[in-house]
BASE-101010 format. One record per residue (C-alpha): residue in one letter; z, x, y. Coordinates in steps of 0.02 Angstrom, whole numbers, plus 50000, padded with zeros to 5 digits. Layout:
// residues N
AZXY/...
END
This chain:
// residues 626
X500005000050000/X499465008550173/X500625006450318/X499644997250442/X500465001650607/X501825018250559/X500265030550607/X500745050550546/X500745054950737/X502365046650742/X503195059650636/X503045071950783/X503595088550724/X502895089350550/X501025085450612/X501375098150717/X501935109950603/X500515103450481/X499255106650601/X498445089550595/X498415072750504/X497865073750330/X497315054850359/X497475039950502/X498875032550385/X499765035050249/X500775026450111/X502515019550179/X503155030049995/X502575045950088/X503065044150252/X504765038750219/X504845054150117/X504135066550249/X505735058850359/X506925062350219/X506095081350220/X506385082250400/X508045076550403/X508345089350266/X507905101450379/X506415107450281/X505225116450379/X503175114450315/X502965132350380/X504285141550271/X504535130950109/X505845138350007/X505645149949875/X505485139449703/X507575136849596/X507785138949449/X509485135249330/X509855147849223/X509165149049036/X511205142348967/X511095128149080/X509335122949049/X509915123748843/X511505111848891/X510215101548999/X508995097548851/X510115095948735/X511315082148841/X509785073348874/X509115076248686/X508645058148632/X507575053448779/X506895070748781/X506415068148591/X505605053048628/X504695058848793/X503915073948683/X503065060848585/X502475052548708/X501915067948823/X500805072948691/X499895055148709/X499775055648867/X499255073148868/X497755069048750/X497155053848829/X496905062749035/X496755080448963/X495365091249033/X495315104349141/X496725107549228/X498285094349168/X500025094749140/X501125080949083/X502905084249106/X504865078549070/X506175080849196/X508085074749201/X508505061149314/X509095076649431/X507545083149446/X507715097249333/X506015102449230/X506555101449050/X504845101048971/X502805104648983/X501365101148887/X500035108248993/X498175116548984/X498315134349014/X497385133149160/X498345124049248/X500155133749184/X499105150049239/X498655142449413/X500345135749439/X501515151149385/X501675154649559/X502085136349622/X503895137949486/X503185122149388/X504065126849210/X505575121249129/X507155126649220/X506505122849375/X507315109849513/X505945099649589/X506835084749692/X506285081949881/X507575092649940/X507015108249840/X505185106249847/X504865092449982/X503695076849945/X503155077749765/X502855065549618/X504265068849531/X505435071349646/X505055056549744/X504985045849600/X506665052849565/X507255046849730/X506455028549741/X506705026149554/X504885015649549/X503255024349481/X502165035049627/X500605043949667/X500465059049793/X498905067549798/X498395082849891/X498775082950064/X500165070150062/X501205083149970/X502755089950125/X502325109050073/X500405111450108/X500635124749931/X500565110649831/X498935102649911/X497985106549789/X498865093549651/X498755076649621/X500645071849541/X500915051749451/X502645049249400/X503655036049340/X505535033749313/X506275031449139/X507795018349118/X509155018249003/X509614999948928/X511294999049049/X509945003249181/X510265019449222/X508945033649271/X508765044649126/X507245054149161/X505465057949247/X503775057749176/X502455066449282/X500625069149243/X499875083049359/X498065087849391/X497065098549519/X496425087549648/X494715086649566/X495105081049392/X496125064749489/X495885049549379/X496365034449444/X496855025049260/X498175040149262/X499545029649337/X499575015849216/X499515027549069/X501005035949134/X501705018749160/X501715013148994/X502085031848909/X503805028049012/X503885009248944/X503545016048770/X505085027948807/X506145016048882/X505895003848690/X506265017448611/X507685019548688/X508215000648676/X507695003148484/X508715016748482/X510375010348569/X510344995248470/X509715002348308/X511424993848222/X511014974348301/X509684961148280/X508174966748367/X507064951048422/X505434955648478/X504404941548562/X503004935848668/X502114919948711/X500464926848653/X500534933148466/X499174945248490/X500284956348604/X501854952648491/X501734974648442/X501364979548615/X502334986048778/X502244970448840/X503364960848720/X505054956348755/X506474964148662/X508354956648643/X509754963148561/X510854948848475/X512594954148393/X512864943948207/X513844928248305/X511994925748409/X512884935248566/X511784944448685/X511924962948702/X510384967448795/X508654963748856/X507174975248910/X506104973549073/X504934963648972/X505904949148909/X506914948049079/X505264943449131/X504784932049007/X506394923849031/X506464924949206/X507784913149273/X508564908949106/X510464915349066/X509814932648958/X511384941949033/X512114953248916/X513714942248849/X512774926248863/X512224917248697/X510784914748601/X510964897048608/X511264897248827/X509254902748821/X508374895048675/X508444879048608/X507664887048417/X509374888248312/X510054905748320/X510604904748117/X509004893948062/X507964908848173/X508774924148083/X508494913947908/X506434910747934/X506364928348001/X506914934947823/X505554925847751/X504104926747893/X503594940848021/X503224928448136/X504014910948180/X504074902048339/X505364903548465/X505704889148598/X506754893548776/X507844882448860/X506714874548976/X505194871648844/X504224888248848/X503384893848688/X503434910948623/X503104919448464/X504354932048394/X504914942948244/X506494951948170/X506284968248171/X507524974448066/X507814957747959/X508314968847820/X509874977147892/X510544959047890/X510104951047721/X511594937647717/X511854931647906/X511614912547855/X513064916847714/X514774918847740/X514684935647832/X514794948447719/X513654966447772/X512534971047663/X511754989247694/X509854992947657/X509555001647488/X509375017947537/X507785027447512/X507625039647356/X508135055547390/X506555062047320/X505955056447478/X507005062647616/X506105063347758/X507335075347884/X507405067048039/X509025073548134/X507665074848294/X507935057648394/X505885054948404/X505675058048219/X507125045748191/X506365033748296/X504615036348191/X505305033848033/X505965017548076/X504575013148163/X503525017748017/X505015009747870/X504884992647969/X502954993947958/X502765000447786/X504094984447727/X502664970447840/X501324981547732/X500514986647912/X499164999947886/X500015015647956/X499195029848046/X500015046048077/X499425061148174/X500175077748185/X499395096748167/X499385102347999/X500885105147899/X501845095248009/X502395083747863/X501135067747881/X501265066147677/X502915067647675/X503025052947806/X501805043647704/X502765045647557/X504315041747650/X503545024447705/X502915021647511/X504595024947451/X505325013147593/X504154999047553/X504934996747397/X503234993147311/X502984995547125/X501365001947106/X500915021347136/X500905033947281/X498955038747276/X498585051647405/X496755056047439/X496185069147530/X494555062147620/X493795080947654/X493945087447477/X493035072847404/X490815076347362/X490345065047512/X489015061347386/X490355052947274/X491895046547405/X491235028647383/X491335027847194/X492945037847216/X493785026147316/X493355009647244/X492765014547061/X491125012746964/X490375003846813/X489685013546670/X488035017546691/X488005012946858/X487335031146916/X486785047046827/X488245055246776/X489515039646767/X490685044246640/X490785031346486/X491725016246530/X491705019446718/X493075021246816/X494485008746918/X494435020147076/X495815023247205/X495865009447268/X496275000847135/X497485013647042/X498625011347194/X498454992247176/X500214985547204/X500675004947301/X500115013947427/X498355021147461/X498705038247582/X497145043547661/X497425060147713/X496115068547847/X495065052247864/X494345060948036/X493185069747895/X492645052947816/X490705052947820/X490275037147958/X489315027647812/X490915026647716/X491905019247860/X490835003847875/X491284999847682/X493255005747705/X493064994047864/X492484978947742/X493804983047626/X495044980147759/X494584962447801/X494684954147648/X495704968047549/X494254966447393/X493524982747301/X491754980547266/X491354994247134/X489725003647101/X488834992847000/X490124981946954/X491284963247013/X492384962047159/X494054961547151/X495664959347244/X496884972747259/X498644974247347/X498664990647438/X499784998147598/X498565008247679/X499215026747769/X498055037547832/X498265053247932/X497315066348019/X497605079648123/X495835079048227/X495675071848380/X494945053848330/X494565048848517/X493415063748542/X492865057648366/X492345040148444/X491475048148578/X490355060248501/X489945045648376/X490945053948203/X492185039348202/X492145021148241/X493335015248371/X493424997548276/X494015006148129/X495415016248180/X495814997848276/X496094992548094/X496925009248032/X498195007948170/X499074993748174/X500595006348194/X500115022648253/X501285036348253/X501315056648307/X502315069148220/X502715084148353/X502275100448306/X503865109448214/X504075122448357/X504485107548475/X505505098748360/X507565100348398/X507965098448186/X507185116748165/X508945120048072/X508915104347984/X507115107747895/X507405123247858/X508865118747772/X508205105047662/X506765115847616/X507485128747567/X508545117347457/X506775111647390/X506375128547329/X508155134347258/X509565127247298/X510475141347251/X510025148747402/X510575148547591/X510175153847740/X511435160647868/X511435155248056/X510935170748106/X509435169847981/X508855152448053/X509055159948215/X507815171648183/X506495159548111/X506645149048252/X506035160948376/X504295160448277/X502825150248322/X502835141048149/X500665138248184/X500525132448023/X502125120648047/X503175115447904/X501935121647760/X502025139347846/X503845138947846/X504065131947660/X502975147647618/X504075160147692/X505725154647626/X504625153947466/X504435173047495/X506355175047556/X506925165047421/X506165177547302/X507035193147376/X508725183447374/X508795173847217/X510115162947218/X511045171547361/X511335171547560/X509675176047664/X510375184547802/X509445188847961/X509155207247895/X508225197447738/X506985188647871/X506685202047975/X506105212747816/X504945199547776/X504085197147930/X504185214547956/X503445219047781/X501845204747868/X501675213748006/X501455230947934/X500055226847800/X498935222747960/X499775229848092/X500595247648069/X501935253148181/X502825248648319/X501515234248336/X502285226648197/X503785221648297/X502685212448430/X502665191148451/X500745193648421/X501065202248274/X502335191048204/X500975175048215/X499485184848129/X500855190047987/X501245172447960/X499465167547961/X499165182747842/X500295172747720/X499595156647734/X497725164247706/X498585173447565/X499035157747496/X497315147747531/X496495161347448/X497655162847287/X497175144647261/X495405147647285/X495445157647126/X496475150947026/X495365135947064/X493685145746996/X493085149747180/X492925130547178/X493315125147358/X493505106847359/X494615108147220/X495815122147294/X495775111747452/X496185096347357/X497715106747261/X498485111747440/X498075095247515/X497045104047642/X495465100847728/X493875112847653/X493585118947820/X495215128447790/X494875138147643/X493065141947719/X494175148347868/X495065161347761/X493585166147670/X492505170447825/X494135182447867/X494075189947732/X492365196347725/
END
C-alpha cells in the first residue's frame, strides 16, 4: 500500500543524507521504519559494522529454539527449491533477530560475506536499519523491501520478503526471509514465503498438541489437506485448547476461545463426531449459526475408546524392526505426518538426497499402516525400461518373447494388500507414467497380455531429483506427481539434522550391538560432511566396527579411519584437510559401489538394484575409476 500524501521529502535528514529520493512515495512499512532508524540515531552515511554473537551463544540459540528451527529447515529447503536461481537465500532467524540458519546459492553467500548475512549475526532495525527481517521482526506481519528502500544504501542491491512465525499461545517465535539480488525479484516470492511460515506455524500447532484431538476442517473438502484448513485442538471432555489462524477465521465470531466447548461452536455432537471420525476420514461438521464444513480426525487412533467409559488406550507401537530415529523435531513431525497418511492409505511421496533414509521412512509408514500384505520396494532406475511395464503389473505366458512359463503376477500385485515403494520414480521412462497414472484412478493392474484386476496397494514413492525441473524440461508429468503426492514430505540432509548422535547410535546398534561409540567419537563424525548421508555413515561405522569388535570406538578409532581414507589418495599432511576428509568418504562409498559391481558379474542394473541405488551411480564410480 503506497502512502498517498507522507512524501520521502518529509523525512528531512535521511534524504539528505541519502542524497535523493529513491521514489515520489513509499510504503507507510518503510517510512515508519526509516523514522524508527532515525530516532535510533542511525546515520545512512556510517552504518555500523555488521554483530555477531559468539559461536556458544549461537549453539544455545539454535538449540532453545530447536523445534521451530527443525521445522523451518524443512521448509527452507522448499522454499529454497521453488525461487532458486541465481542469486537466493532463504533464511531462519529468532524472534530477536538473530540469524540462526541459511540455505543459500553460493553466489549469493559469496556476494554477501561482506554484508555479515550468516548465522550468528543480529539483523533487527537497530543493528542493520530497514531490512526484511528485521522489520518483519518489528511489525510482526509479513513485508517486502527491495533495493533502495533498504535504510543502509549497502544493502541496495537486495530484495528481502519476510514473514513472522507464531507460536499457538501467539507468541513470535521466528523469521523467515527469502533474499535475492534485485534482478532475480519475483513477485510470487511473498506468498510462498507466506505459506512456508503457515506450514511452520501447523506444525507447530501439530506439534504442541500432538497428545489432544486434532480436528482439521474446511467448508470446501478439496482444501481439507491444505494451509488453508482450520485446525482445533479438543481435550477428551470436547474442551477447547486451541485454534490456528485458519479456523479463527472460519469461525469468525463464534466462541473458539481456548476453554470454551465444543458444543458453545457446533451444533454436530462432540461424542457422536469423535465416533464417525473412527470410522470415516471425512464427516460433516455443522457451527452454531448453520455453516457447513467438512472435517477429519487426525489422530483418531490415539483415542480408540472416547465414546466408552474413558479408559486410554495407547497406539500399538510400531515394530522395532522399523525404527525410524526421529529425536529431530521436523523428522518427528514427518513421521506423523507420514503414520497418519500411511493409516488413510494416502499415496506418500518423500524426497531427500540419497542415503538420507527415504526407505527406511517408507518402511516405517508400511509398518505403521498395519497392512498385511508385503513391503515391495522397487527401484524404478534399475529396472530394463524395456521390461518396467511387465515388471510392475505382471505378464501372461506367452505374451512376449522371452515370458517365462506361466507368466508372472508383477509388483503390483505381489504387494496387493501392502505397500508398493517406488524408489527413484524421477527415472521412470514418461511412457510408463501414463499407465502408472491409469493405475492410480481405478487401482486395477492390466497385465501384458492378460485380465484386469483389482489390487489393494499403499503407494510410496521417493526420489531424490528435482521433479519440478523434471516437469519443465518435459521428463515428468506434473498431473502425476499431483497423484503421487497426496502427502509430500522432505527428509533434510543428515548434516542438517540435530539427531546426528541419535543415528549414529542406532546404527551402529544395527551393525553390532556390541559396540559403542564414545562422545568424543560422535563428536568427531559430526564435524564431517556425511555427502552420502546416512548410507555413508552406516559404511564407516561398518569399517569402525571392524577395528573394534565388540568394544568402545573412541575418537582415536575414527580418526585412524578417516585418516587411513585420506592417505590412500591423499599422502601427507593433506590427509588431515576438510577436502580430504570428503573425497576419503567418497573413496569408501565408490569402494563399496564397485565391490557390488563385481560381485554382481559387472552387471550394473543388478548391483544398483542390490544397493538400492540409481545406475547412474555405479556408472559414476566406474568412469572414476578409469
Amino acid at each position: 500500500m503506497l502512502l498517498a500524501g507522507r512524501r520521502l521529502d518529509n523525512i528531512g535528514l535521511a534524504l539528505e543524507q541519502r542524497g535523493g529520493s529513491p521514489a515520489g512515495y513509499m510504503p507507510v512499512d518503510i517510512y515508519d521504519s526509516w523514522m524508527r532508524c532515525i530516532a535510533l540515531g542511525l546515520d545512512m552515511r556510517q552504518p555500523p559494522p555488521p554483530e555477531f554473537v559468539s559461536p556458544a551463544t549461537l549453539r544455545q540459540e539454535q538449540q532453545r529454539c530447536s523445534l521451530v528451527r527443525g521445522l523451518a529447515l524443512a521448509e527452507m529447503h522448499t522454499l529454497h527449491q521453488q525461487i532458486s536461481g541465481s542469486n537466493f537465500m532463504v533464511a531462519f532467524a529468532s524472534a530477536e533477530g538473530l540469524l540462526l540458519d541459511i540455505i543459500g546459492d553460493r553466489s549469493f553467500r559469496d556476494a554477501s560475506d561482506a554484508a555479515g548475512i550468516r548465522p550468528g549475526a543480529l539483523w533487527t532495525e537497530r543493528h542493520c536499519g530497514t531490512n526484511g527481517l528485521g522489520t518483519a521482526a518489528h511489525l510482526k506481519r509479513p513485508v517486502a523491501v527491495h533495493g533502495d528502500q533498504h535504510f543502509f544504501p549497502r544493502y541496495n542491491n537486495l530484495t528481502c520478503v519476510a514473514a513472522p512465525i507464531f507460536a499457538p499461545d501467539g507468541e513470535l517465535t521466528g523469521i523467515l526471509d527469502a533474499s535475492s539480488d534485485c534482478l532475480s525479484r519475483q513477485t510470487h516470492t511473498q506468498a510462498l514465503v507466506g505459506m512456508a511460515a503457515t506450514q511452520i506455524e501447523n506444525g507447530l500447532f501439530r506439534e504442541y498438541h500432538r497428545g489432544n484431538i486434532l480436528i482439521a476442517f474446511h467448508n470446501r473438502g478439496e482444501y481439507l489437506h491444505t494451509l488453508s484448513a482450520g485446525l482445533l485442538a479438543i481435550d477428551e471432555d470436547g474442551r477447547i485448547l486451541s485454534a490456528n489462524r485458519a479456523a479463527r477465521v472460519l469461525l469468525h465470531g463464534l466462541p473458539a476461545a481456548a476453554g470454551r466447548h465444543f458444543a458453545d461452536v457446533f451444533r454436530t455432537d462432540f461424542h457422536r463426531f469423535v465416533d464417525e471420525g473412527r470410522r470415516s476420514e471425512r464427516q460433516s461438521l455443522e457451527d452454531d449459526v448453520g455453516s457447513q464444513f467438512v472435517a477429519t480426525i487426525e489422530n483418531t487412533r490415539q483415542f480408540p475408546m472416547l465414546s466408552q467409559p474413558r479408559i486410554k488406550a495407547a497406539p500399538a507401537p510400531v515394530p522395532a524392526a522399523t525404527e525410524f530415529v526421529s529425536a529431530d523435531p521436523a523428522i518427528a513431525a514427518i513421521v506423523r505426518q507420514v503414520e497418519n497418511a500411511a493409516a488413510r492409505k494416502m499415496p506418500i511421496l518423500v524426497r531427500g538426497e540419497t542415503g538420507t533414509g527415504k526407505e527406511q521412512l517408507a518402511r516405517h509408514a508400511h509398518a505403521a499402516s498395519r497392512r498385511s500384505g508385503a513391503f515391495v520396494p522397487v527401484n524404478c532406475a534399475a529396472l530394463p525400461d524395456s521390461l518396467i511395464e511387465a515388471e510392475l503389473f505382471g505378464y501372461a505366458e506367452g505374451s512376449f518373447t522371452g515370458a517365462r512359463k506361466g507368466g508372472a503376477s508383477g509388483l503390483f500385485k505381489e504387494a496387493d494388500g501392502g505397500t508398493l515403494f517406488l524408489d527413484e520414480i524421477g527415472d521412470m521412462p514418461v511412457s510408463l507414467q501414463a499407465v502408472l497414472l491409469r493405475f492410480l484412478d481405478d487401482w486395477t493392474v492390466r497385465p501384458v497380455g492378460g485380465a484386469k484386476r483389482k489390487v489393494d496397494v499403499q503407494l510410496v514413492s521417493a526420489t531424490n531429483a528435482d521433479l519440478d525441473e523434471s516437469i519443465a524440461k518435459g521428463r515428468f508429468r506434473s498431473d502425476l506427481l499431483f497423484r503421487l503426492n497426496t502427502l509430500e514430505v522432505t527428509l533434510p540432509p543428515l548434516r542438517e539434522r540435530t539427531d546426528f548422535a541419535d543415528i549414529a547410535r542406532h546404527v551402529l546398534a544395527r551393525i553390532d550391538p556390541s559396540a559403542r561409540l564414545t562422545p568424543g567419537a560422535i563428536d568427531r563424525l559430526a564435524e564431517l560432511d556425511w555427502d552420502g548421508n546416512i548410507r555413508q555413515l552406516r559404511n564407516v561405522l561398518s569399517r569402525l566396527s571392524l577395528d573394534e569388535q565388540g568394544g568402545l570406538i573412541g575418537e582415536a578409532a575414527v580418526k585412524a579411519v578417516i585418516g587411513h581414507l585420506m592417505s590412500r589418495r591423499l599422502p601427507g599432511s593433506a590427509a588431515a584437510s576438510g577436502g580430504g576428509l570428503k573425497r576419503g568418504l567418497r573413496d569408501l562409498q565408490r569402494a563399496q559401489l564397485l565391490a557390488a559391481y563385481t560381485e554382481a558379474g559387472n552387471n550394473v542394473s543388478k548391483a544398483a538394484r542390490k544397493l538400492g541405488v540409481s545406475r547412474n551411480m555405479i556408472y559414476r564410480a566406474l568412469r572414476e575409476t578409469d
